[in-house]
N, CA, C and O of each residue as an XYZ file, in Angstrom:
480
protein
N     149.625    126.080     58.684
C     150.293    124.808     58.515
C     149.757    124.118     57.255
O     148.628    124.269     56.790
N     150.710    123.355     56.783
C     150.007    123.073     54.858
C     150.565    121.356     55.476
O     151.412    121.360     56.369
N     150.086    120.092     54.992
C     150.369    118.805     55.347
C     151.915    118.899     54.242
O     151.623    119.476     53.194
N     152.786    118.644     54.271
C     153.889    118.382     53.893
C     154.087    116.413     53.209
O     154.477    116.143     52.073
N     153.746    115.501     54.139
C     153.440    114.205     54.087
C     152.655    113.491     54.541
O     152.179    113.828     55.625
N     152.260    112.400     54.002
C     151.422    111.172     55.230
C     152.087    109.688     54.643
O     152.137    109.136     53.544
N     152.556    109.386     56.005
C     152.608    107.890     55.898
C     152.055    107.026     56.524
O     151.271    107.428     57.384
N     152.226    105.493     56.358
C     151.384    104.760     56.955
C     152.399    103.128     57.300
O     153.136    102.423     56.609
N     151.983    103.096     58.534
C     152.724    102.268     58.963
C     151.789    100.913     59.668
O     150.663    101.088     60.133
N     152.461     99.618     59.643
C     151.510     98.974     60.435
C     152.615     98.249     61.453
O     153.819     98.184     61.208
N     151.874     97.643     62.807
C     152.869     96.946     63.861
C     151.802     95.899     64.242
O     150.575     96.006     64.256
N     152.781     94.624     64.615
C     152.052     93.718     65.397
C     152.363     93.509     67.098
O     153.347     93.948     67.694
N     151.664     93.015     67.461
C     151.960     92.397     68.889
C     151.717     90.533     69.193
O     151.028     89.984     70.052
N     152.384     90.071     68.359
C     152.351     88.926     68.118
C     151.588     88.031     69.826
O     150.519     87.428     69.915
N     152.574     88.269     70.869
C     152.441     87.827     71.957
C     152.477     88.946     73.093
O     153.277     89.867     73.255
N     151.316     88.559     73.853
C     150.764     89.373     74.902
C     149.584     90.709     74.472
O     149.137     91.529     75.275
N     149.319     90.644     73.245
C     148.576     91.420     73.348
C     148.207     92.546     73.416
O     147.045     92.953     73.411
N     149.114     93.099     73.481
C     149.561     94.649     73.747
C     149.211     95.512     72.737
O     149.913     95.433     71.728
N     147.958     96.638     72.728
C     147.807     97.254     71.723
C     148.798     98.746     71.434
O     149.098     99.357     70.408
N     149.104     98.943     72.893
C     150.388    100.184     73.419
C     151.452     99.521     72.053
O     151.421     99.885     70.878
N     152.289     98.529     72.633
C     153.074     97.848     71.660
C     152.825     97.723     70.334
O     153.752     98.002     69.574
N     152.092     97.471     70.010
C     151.852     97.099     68.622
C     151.151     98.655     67.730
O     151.022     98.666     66.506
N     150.835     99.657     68.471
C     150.822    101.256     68.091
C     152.296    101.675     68.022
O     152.672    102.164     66.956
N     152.808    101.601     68.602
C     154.464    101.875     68.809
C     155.051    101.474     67.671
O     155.401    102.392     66.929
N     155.332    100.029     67.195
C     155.787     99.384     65.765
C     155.164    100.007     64.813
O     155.874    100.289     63.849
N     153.756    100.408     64.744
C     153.179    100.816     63.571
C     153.606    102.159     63.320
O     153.405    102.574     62.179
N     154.254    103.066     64.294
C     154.064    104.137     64.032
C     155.912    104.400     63.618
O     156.240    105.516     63.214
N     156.808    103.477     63.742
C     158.444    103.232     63.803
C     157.563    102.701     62.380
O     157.257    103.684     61.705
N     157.163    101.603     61.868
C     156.991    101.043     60.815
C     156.745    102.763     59.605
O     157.405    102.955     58.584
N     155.760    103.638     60.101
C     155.541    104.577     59.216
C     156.919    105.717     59.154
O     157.281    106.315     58.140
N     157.395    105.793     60.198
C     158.813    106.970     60.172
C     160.034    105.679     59.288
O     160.747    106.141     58.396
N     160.107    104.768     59.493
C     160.850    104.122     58.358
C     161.266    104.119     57.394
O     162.405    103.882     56.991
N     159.880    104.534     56.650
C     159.403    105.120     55.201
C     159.951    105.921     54.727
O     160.177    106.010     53.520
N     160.413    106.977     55.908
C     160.160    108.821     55.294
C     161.434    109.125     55.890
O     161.914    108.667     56.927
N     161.894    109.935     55.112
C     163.479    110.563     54.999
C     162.908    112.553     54.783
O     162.919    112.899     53.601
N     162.543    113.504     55.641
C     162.314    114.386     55.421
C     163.108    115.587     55.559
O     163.114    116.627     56.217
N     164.009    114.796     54.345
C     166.070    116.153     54.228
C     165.077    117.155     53.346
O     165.491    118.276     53.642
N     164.220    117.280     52.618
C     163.491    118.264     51.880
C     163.167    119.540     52.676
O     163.334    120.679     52.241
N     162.660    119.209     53.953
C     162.135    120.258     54.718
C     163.202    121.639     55.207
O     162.943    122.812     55.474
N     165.126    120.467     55.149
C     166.090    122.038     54.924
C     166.415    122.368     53.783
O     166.442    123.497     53.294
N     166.755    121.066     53.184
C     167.260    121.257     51.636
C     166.123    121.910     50.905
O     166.622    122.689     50.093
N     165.094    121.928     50.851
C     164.286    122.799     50.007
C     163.716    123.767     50.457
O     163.728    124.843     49.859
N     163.170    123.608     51.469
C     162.212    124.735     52.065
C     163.362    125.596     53.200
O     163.060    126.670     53.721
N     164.190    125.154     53.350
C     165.335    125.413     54.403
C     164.501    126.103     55.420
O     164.178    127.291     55.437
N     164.176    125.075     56.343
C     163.518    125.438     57.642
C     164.917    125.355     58.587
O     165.824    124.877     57.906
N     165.291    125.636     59.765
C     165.898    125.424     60.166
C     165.795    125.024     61.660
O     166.667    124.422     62.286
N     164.447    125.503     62.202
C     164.172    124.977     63.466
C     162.962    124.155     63.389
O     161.857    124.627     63.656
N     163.199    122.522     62.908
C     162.310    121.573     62.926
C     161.489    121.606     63.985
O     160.269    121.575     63.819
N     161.935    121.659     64.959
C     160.837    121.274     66.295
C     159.744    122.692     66.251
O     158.670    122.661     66.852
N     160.167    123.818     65.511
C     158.880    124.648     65.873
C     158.422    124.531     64.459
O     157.212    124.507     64.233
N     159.191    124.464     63.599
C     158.390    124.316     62.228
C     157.681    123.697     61.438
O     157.194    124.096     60.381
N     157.574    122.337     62.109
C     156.971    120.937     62.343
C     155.618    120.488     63.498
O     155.523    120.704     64.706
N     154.841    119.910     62.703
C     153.633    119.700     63.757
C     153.612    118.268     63.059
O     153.916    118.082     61.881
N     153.296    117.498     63.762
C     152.960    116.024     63.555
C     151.483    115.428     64.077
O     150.983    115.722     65.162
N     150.970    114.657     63.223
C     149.254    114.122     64.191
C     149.350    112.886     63.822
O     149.095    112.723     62.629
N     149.677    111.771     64.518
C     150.102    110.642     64.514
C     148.138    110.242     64.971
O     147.333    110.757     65.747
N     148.096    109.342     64.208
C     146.519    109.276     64.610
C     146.919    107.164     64.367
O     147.307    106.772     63.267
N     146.772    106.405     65.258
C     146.790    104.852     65.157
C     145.679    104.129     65.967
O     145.308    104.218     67.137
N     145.251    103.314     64.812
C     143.920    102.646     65.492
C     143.947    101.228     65.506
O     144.082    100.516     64.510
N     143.766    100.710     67.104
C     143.951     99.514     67.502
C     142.400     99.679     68.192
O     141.528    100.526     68.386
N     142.795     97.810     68.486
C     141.170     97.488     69.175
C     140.693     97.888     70.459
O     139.517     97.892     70.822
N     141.904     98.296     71.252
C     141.429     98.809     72.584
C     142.345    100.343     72.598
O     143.475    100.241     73.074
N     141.939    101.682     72.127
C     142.513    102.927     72.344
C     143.200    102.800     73.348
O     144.270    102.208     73.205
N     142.922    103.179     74.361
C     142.839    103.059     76.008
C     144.087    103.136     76.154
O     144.678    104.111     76.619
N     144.854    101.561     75.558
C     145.783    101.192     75.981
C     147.384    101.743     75.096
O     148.460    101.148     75.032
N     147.026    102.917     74.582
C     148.321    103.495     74.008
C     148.314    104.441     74.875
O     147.425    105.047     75.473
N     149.493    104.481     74.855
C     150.634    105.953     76.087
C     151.035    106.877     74.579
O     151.640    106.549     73.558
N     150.442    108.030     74.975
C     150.527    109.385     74.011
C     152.395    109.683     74.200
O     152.837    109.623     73.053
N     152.926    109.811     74.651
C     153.988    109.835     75.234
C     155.196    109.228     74.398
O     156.005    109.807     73.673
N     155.035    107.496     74.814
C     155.616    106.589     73.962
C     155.284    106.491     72.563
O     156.014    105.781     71.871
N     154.309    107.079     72.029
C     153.984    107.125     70.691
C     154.985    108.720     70.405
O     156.018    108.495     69.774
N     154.838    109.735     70.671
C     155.367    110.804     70.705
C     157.103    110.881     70.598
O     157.848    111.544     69.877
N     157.349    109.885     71.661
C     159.034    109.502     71.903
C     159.348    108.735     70.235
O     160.450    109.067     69.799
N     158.804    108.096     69.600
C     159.031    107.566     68.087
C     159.613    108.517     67.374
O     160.693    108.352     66.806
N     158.761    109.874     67.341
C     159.489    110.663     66.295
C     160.327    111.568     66.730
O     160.144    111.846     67.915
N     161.055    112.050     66.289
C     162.593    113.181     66.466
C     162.431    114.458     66.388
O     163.162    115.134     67.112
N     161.515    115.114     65.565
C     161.090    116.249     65.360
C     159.781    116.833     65.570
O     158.765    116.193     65.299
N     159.749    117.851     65.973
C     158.004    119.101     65.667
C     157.605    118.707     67.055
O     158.142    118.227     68.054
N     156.328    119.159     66.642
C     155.547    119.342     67.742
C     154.189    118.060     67.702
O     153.248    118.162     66.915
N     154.330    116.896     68.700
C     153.603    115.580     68.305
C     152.074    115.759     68.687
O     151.754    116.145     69.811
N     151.429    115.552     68.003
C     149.707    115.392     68.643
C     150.164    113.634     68.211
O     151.057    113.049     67.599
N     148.519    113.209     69.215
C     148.979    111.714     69.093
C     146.907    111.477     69.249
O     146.153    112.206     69.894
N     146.609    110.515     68.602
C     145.238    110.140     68.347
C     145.365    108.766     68.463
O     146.085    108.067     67.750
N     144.468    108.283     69.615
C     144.440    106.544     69.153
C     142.749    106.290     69.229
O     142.086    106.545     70.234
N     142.291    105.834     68.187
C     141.112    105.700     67.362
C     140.756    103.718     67.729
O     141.588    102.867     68.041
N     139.409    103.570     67.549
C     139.345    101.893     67.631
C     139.289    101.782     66.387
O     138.646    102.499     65.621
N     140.177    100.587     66.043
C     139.953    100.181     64.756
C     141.320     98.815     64.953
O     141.270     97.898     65.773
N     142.453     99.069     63.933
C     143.000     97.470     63.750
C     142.570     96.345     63.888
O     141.416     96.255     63.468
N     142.989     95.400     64.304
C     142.994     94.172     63.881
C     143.510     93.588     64.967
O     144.382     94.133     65.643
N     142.773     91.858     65.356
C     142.815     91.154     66.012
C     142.540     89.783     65.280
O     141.393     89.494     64.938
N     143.735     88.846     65.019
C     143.532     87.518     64.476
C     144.035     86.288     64.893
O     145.143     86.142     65.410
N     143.181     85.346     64.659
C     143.897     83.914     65.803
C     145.538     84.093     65.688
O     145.916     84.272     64.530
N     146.436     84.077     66.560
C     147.723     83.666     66.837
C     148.002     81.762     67.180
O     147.691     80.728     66.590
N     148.783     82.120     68.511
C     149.194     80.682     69.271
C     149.428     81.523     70.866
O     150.201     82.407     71.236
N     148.445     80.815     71.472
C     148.804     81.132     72.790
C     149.816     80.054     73.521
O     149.846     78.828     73.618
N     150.698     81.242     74.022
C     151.868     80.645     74.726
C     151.902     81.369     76.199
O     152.274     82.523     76.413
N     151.699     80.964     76.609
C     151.595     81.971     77.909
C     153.245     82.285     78.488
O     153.587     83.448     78.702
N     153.941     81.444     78.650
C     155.473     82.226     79.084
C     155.951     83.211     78.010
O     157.097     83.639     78.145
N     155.153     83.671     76.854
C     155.171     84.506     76.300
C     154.610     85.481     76.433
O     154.895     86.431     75.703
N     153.526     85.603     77.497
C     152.806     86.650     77.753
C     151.223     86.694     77.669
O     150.376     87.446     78.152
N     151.176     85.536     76.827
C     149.633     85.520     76.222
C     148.940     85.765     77.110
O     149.330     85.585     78.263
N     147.845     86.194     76.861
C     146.630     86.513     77.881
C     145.712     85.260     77.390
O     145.209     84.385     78.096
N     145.608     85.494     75.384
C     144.762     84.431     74.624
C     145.710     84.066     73.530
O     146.912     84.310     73.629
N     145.275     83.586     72.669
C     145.500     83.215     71.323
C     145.529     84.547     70.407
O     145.591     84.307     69.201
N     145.498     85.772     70.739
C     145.135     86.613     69.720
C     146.414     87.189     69.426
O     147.301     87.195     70.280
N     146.643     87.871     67.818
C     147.029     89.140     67.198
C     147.131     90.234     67.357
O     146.355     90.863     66.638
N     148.007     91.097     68.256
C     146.931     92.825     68.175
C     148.073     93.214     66.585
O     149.245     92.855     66.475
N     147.245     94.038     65.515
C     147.608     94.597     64.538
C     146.988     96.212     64.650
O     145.813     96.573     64.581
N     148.577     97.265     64.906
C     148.077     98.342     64.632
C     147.920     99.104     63.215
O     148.274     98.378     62.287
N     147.663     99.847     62.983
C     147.857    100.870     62.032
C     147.807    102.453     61.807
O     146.787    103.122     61.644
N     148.884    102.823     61.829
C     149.536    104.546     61.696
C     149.061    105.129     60.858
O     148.451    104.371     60.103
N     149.003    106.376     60.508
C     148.777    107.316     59.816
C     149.922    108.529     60.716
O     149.719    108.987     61.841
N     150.870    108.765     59.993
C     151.535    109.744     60.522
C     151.726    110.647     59.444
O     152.208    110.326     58.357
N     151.149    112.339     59.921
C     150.747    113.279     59.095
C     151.849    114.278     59.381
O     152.348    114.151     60.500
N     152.423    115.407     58.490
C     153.768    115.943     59.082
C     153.154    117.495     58.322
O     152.932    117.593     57.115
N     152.976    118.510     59.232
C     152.828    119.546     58.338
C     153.786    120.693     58.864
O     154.251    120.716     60.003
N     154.026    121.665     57.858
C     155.328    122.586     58.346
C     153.909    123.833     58.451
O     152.687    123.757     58.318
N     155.094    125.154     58.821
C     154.658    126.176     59.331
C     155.409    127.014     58.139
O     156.636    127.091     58.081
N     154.384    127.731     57.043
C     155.334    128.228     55.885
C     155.693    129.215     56.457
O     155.111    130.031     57.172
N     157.131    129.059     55.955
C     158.337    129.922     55.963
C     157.632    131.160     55.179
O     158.275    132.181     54.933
């Protein structure tokens, strides 16, 4: 497998807190980016899902709370590995609680979504 791309995406969770949520946006924020018609038009692969491996690696403040799954369901093609790492970001918000709040906080994720093929 040779890395083909990496993008990078970021998501918030404005209200409630949710680091699941806000991994999810970051990782839709990084497939946004990327248009990968190269992989038939040039390399003419033709069966993406086996020719494709993906390692979605996103780091929020509490791992724990991302579903490998729902991160996985984001992208369309290959074969998904999914990594959630501590790291992002947490910054004063506005707590509203019929919004969900738990506190006043930010969750901010951030993606790294890596795409490598299987040479033809």
């Amino acid at each position: 497998m040779k890395r083909y791309i990496i993008e990078f995406g970021m998501g918030t969770d404005f209200h409630g807190q949710d680091a699941g949520k806000a991994a999810v946006k970051a990782v839709k924020d990084a497939v946004s980016r990327s248009c990968l018609c190269g992989l038939t038009e040039v390399l003419g692969l033709e069966d993406l899902n086996q020719s494709v491996q993906i390692q979605v690696t996103v780091a929020v403040s509490r791992p724990e709370e991302v579903n490998p799954v729902e991160i996985a369901n984001c992208l369309p093609i290959g074969q998904v590995e999914v990594k959630a790492v501590k790291g992002g970001l947490q910054v004063p918000g506005l707590f509203i609680p019929r919004f969900g709040d738990k506190d006043d906080s930010i969750e901010v994720a951030i993606a790294a979504v890596e795409v490598r093929i299987l040479e033809p």
